[in-house]
C-alpha positions in Angstrom: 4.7 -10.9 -29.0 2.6 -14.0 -28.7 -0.2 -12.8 -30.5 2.4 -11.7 -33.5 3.5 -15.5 -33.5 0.3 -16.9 -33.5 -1.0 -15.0 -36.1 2.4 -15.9 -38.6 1.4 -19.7 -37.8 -1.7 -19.2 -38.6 -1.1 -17.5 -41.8 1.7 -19.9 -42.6 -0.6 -22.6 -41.7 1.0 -24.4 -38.9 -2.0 -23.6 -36.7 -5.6 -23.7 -38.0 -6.8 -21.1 -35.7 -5.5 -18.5 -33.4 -6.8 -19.3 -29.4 -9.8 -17.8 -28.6 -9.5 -15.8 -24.7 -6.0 -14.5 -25.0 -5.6 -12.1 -22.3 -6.5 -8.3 -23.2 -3.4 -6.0 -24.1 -3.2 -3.0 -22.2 -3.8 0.3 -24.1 -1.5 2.1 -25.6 -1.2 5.6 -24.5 1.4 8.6 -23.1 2.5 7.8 -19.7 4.1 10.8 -17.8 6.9 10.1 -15.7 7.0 10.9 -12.5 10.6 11.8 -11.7 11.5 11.8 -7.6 12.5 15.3 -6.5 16.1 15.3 -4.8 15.1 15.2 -1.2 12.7 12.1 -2.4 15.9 10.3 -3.5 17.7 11.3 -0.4 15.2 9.7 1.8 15.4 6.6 -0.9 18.8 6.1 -0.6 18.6 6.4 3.4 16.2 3.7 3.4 17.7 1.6 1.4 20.3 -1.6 2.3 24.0 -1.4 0.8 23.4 -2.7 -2.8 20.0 -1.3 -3.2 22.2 2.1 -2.4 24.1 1.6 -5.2 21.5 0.3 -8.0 19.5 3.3 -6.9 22.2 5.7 -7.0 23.0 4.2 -10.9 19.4 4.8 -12.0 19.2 8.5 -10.2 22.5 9.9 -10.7 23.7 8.1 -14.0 20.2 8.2 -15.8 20.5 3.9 -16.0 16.9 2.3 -16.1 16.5 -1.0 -14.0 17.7 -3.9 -16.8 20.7 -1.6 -17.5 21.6 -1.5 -14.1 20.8 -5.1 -13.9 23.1 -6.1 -16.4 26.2 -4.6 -15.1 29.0 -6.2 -14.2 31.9 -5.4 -12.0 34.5 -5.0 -14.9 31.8 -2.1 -16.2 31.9 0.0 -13.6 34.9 1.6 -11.7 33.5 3.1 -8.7 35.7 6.4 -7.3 35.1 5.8 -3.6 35.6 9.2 -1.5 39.4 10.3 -1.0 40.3 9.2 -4.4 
């Protein structure tokens, strides 16, 4: 993103150069994911404390990535706690 607003300031002319040195960008290319096998998540969730329990539970069992689980909030979320 930094090199996309250096380059509009440059054309724009509020810069008269972009920085030379700007850290490489990593290449762009498929990435396979790796997704745990059941017994994997198992032993996850064993070793885990309380709320790491739950945020991985959210990303195994409800498909949320970490930011979305992140960004919930209580009033999101009703929880049904065994022997509801």
């Amino acid at each position: 993103m930094l090199r996309s607003v250096l380059r509009f300031a440059k054309a724009r002319g509020y810069i008269a150069r972009v920085p030379e040195g700007l850290p490489r960008l990593k290449p762009i290319g498929q990435c396979i994911l790796e997704i745990p096998t059941d017994e994997e998540v198992e032993r996850i969730l064993a070793a885990a404390s309380g709320s790491q329990r739950l945020a991985f539970g959210l990303m195994a069992y409800a498909g949320l990535r970490p930011n979305e689980v992140r960004g919930l909030r209580r009033r999101d979320v009703r929880l049904r706690w065994e022997g509801e």
